[in-house]
C-alpha positions in Angstrom: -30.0 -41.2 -42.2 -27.1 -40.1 -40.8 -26.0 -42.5 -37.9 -23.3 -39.8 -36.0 -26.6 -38.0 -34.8 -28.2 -38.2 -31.3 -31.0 -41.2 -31.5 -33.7 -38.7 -30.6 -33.1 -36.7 -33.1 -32.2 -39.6 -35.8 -35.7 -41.0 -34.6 -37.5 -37.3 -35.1 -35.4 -37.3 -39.0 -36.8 -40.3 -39.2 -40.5 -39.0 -38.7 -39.7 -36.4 -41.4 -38.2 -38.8 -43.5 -41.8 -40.5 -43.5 -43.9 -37.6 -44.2 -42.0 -36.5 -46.8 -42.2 -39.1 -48.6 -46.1 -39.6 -47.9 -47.5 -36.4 -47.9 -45.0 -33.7 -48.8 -44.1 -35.8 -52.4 -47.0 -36.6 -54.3 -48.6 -32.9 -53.4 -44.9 -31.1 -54.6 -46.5 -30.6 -57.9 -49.4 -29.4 -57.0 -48.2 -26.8 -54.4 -46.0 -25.4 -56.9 -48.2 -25.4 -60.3 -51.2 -23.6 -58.3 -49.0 -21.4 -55.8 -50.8 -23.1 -53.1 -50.2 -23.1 -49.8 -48.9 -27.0 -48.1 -51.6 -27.1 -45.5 -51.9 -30.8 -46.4 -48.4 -31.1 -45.3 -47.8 -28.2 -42.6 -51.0 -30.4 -40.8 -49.3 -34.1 -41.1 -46.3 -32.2 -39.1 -48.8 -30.7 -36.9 -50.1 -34.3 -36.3 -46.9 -35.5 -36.1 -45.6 -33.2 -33.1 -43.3 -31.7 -35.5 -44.4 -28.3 -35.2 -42.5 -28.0 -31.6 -39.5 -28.8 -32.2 -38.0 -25.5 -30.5 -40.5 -25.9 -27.7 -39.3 -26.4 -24.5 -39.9 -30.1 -23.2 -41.9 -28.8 -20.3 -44.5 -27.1 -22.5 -45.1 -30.6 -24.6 -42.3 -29.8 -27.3 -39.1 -31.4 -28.1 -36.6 -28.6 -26.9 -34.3 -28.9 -29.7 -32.2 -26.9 -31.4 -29.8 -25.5 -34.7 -28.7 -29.1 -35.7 -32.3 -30.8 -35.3 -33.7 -27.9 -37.8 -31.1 -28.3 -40.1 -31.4 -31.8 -40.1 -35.5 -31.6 -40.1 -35.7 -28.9 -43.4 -33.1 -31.0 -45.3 -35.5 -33.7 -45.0 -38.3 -32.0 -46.1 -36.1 -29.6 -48.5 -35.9 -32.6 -50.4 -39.9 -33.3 -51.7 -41.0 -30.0 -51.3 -38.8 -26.3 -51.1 -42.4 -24.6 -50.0 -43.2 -26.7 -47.4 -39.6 -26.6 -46.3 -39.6 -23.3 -46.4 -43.3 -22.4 -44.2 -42.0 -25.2 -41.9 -38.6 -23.5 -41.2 -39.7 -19.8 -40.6 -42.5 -21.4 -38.3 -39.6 -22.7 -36.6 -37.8 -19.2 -36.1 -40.9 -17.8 -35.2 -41.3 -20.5 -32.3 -37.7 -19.8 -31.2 -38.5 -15.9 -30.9 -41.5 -16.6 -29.0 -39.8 -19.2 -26.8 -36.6 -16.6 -26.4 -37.8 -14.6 -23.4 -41.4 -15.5 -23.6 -43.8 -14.8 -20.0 -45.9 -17.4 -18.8 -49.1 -16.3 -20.3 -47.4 -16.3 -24.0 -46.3 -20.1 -23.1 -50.0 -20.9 -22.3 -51.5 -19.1 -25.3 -48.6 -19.8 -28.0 -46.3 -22.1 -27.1 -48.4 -24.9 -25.4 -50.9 -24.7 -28.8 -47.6 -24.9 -31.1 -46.5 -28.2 -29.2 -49.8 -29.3 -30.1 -49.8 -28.8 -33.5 -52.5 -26.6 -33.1 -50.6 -23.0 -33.9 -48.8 -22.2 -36.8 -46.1 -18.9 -36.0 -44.3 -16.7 -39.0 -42.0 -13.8 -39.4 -43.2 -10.4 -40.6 -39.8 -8.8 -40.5 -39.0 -7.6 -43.9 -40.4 -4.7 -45.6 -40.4 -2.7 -48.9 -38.6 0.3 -47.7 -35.8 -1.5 -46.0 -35.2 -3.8 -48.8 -32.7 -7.0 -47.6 -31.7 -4.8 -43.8 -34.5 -6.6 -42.1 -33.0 -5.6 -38.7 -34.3 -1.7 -39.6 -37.8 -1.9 -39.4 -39.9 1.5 -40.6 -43.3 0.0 -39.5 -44.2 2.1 -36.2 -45.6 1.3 -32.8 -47.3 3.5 -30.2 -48.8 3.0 -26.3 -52.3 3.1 -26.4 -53.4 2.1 -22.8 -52.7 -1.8 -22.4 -52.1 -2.1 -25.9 -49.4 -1.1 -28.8 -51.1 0.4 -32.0 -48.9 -0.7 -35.2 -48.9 1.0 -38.4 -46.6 0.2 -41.6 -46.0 -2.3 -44.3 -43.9 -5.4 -44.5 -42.9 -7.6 -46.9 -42.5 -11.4 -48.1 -44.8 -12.9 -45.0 -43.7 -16.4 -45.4 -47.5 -17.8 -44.6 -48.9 -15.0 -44.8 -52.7 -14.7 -44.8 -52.4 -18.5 -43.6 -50.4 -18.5 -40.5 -51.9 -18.1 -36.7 -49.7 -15.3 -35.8 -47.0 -13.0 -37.0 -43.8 -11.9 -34.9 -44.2 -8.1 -36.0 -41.2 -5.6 -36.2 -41.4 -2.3 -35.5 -39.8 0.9 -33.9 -41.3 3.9 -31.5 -42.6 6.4 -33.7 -40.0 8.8 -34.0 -37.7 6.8 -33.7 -37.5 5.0 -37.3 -34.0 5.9 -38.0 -32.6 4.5 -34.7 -32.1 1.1 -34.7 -31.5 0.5 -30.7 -35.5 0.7 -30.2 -36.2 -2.0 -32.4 -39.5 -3.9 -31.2 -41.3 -7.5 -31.6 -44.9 -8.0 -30.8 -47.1 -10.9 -31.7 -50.1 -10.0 -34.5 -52.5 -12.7 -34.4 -54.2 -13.5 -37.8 -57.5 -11.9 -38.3 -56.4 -9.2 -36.1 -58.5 -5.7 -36.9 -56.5 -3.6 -39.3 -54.5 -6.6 -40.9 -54.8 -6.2 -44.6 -52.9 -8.5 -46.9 -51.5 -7.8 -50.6 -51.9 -9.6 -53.3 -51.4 -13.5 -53.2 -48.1 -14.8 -54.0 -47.5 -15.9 -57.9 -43.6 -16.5 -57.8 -41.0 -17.7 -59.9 -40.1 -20.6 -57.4 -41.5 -21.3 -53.8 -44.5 -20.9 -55.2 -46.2 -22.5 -52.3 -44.8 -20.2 -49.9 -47.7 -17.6 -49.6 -45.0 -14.9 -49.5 -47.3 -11.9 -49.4 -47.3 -8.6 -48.4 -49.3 -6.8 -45.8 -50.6 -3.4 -44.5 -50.9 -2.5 -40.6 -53.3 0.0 -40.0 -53.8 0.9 -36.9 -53.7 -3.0 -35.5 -54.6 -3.1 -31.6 -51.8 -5.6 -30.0 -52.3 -6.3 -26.2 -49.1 -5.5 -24.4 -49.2 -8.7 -23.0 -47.9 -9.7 -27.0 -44.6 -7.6 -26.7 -41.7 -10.4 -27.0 -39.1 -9.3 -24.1 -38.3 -5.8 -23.5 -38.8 -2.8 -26.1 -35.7 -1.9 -27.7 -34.2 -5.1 -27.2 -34.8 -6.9 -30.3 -31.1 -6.3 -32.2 -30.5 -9.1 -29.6 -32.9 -11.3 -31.1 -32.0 -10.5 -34.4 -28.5 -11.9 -33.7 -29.2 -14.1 -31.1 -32.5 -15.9 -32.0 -33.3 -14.8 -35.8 -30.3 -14.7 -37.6 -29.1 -18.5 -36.2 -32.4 -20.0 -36.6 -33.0 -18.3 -40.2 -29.6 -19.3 -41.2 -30.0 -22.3 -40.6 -33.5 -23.4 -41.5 -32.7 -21.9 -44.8 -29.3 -23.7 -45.2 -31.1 -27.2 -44.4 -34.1 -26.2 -46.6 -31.8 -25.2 -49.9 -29.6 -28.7 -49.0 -32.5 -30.6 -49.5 -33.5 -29.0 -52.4 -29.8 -29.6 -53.8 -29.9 -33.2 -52.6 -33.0 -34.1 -54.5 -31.6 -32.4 -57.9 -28.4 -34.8 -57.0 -30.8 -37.4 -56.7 -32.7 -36.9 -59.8 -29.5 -36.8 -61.9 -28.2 -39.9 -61.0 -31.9 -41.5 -61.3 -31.5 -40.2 -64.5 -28.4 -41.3 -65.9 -28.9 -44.9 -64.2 -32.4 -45.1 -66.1 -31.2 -44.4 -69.4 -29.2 -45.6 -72.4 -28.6 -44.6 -76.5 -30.3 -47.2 -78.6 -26.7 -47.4 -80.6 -24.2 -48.2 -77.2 -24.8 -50.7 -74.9 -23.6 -49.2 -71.7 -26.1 -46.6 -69.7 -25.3 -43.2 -69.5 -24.0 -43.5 -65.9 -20.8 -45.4 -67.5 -20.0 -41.9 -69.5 -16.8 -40.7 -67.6 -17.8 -36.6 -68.7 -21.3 -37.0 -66.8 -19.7 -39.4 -63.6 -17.5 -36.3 -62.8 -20.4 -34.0 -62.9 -22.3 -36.2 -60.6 -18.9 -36.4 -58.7 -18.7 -32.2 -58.7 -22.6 -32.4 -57.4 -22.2 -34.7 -54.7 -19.0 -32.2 -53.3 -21.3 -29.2 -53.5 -23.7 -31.2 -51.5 -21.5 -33.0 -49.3 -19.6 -29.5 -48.1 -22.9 -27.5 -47.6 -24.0 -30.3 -45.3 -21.3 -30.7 -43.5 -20.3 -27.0 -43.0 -23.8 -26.6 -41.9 -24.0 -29.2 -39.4 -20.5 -27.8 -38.1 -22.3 -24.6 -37.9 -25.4 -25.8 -36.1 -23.9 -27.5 -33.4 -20.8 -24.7 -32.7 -24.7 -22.4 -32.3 -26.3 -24.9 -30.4 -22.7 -24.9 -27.8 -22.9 -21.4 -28.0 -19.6 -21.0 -29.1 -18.5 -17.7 -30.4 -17.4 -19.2 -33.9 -20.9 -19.9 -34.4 -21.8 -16.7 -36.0 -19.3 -16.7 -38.7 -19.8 -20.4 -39.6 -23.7 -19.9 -39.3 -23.0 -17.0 -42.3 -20.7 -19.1 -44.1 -23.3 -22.1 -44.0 -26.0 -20.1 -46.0 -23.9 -19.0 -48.1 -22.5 -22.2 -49.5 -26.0 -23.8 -49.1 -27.3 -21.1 -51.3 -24.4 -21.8 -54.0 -24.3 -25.6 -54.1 -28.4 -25.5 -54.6 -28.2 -23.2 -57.2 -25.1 -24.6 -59.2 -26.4 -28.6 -58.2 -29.5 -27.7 -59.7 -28.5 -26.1 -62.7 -25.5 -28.9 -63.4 -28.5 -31.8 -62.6 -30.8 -29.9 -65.5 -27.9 -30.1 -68.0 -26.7 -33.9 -67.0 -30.5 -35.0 -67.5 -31.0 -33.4 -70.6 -33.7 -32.4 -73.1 -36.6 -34.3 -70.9 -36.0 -32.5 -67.9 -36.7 -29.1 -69.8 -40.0 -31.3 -70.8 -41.3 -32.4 -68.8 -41.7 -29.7 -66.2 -41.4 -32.2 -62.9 -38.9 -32.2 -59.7 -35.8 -31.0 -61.8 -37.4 -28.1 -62.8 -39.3 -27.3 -59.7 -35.6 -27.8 -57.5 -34.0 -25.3 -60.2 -37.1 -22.4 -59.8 -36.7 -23.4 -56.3 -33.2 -23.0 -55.7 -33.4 -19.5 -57.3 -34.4 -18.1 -54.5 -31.5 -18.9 -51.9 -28.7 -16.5 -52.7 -31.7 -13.1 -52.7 -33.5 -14.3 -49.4 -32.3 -11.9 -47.2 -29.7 -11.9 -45.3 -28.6 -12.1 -49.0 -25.5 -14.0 -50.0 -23.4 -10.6 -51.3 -24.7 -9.4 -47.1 -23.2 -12.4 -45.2 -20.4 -12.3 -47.6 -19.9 -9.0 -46.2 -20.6 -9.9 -42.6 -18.4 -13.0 -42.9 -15.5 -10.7 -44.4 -15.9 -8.2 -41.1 -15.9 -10.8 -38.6 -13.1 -12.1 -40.1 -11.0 -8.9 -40.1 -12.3 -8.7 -36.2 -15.1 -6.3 -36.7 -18.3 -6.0 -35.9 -20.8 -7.4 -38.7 -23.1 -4.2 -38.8 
């Protein structure tokens, strides 16, 4: 636990710290080997008043903010990636919803959510526009009191599983111009929902990261998030910090517990023909030493990150891009330097080590992609806009 955070949120790590170890643990095996979906875990958070963490205090939630999530997804990050992973984009979600959202969307969304009685996604991506999920092709029209949605999207985090979606779409006619993007909520069973396949991935395999079809789906207008046409606001006000940064926490933990298996490892073990344990061997203590850097600087850069967001400070966008990116690069070089310090068995034995390395896969392709922000980073930096 980290001591230099503020109590309530040390005690709420704390409460994360527990189910993680409880629940989210001894099921990591299991959500990964049958792609199944944590509802064991995504409940005990419920239960545990996790699930509102980004809603407001005067709705029943905690109120909190960039540095809490960060802090929340490294803890779970570390016993299970999926569960990390469905906990975080829940948390974006919330923040979207909580953004700009009426009173009758606090009563129906927010209030359950606080309750942990509402589980919230993203339905952003989409197969046509690949890793620019701020260009949605899905289409909306006015149909009396309603919106009519029609389109396809991509890599539902949840999907199939979740209470409600925060949709993306644009006028119809207007695909091509990205000022009329447009966020509506899609709650689950709604008419003309059709999901894809389930989800059978390489790593976050418990994700249920599916596609789905939108034919025709009836949304009451009362489910449009703030205004339409203002939603490259929330990409870069709401979504991009909160994504960032869930995903950053989640791919920490997931680093963390490959650091942790390593040393575990290496402390456990010894050659029958030398008396010392392998921990003594110089080669391996500066790969442990190289692993606990890579963890150390994604944590810390991240938690910079977090609170310049949560101060709103204008550096807070190029810090929030940089924190992905190194969180994506320490998981996926920790990971792959904890397989080759722990040998032969860890390619045996298919447990955590592997799971962390299939996990960590993921992080640099989850879009915003790592070559993107790189790309963003590099434009901010020369005093330009990212886009």
């Amino acid at each position: 636990m980290d001591a230099n955070l503020p109590a309530g949120l040390v005690s709420l790590q704390s409460r994360a710290a527990g189910i993680a170890a409880a629940i989210l643990a001894p099921n990591a095996e299991r959500v990964d080997q049958d792609a199944q979906w944590p509802a064991t875990g995504m409940e005990a958070l419920g239960e545990a008043g996790l699930l509102g963490l980004h809603v407001p205090r005067s709705l029943g939630g905690h109120g909190e903010g960039l540095l809490a999530l960060s802090v929340i997804t490294e803890e779970l990050g570390k016993a299970c990636g999926s569960t990390s992973m469905c906990y975080g984009m829940h948390c974006v979600a919330t923040q979207v919803i909580a953004a700009k959202a009426t009173p009758d969307q606090e009563e129906r969304y927010l209030r359950p959510i606080a309750q942990g009685r509402h589980i919230s996604s993203l339905a952003l991506s989409e197969p046509a526009s690949g890793v620019f999920l701020y260009l949605p092709r899905a289409t909306f029209e006015h149909a009396g009191e309603s919106f009519l949605l029609n389109g396809d999207k991509a890599f539902i985090t949840s999907g199939g599983v979740a209470d409600s979606y925060v949709v993306s779409a644009v006028a119809q006619g207007d695909e091509h111009d990205p000022s009329t993007f447009t966020c509506v909520l899609v709650d689950k069973g709604s008419e003309g929902l059709h999901w894809g396949k389930p989800w059978n991935g390489f790593g976050m395999r418990g994700n249920s990261s599916r596609s789905a079809r939108l034919h025709n789906v009836r949304v009451p207008a009362t489910n449009l998030l703030g205004r339409e046409g203002d939603h490259i606001w929330y990409v870069f006000e709401v979504i991009a910090p909160f994504f960032l940064t869930a995903m950053a926490g989640t791919y920490i933990g997931i680093a963390q517990s490959a650091l942790d298996g390593a040393i575990a490892s290496l402390k456990g073990r010894r050659f029958a023909h030398a008396a010392e344990p392998l921990a003594d061997n110089p080669v391996l203590a500066h790969d442990v030493a190289e692993m606990w850097l890579r963890v150390s600087r994604a944590r810390q850069l991240t938690h910079y990150a977090a609170k310049l967001g949560d101060a709103r400070s204008p550096e807070a966008v190029q810090a929030l891009f940089a924190a992905k990116i190194e969180a994506a690069d320490a998981a996926v070089e920790v990971t792959r330097m904890a397989m080759t310090v722990a040998g032969g068995r860890a390619y045996q034995d298919g447990g955590p080590l592997q799971r962390a390395m299939r996990d960590a896969q993921a992080a640099p392709v989850m879009s915003p992609t790592t070559h993107l922000l790189k790309t963003w980073l590099g434009r901010t930096a020369l005093g330009l806009p990212p886009l």
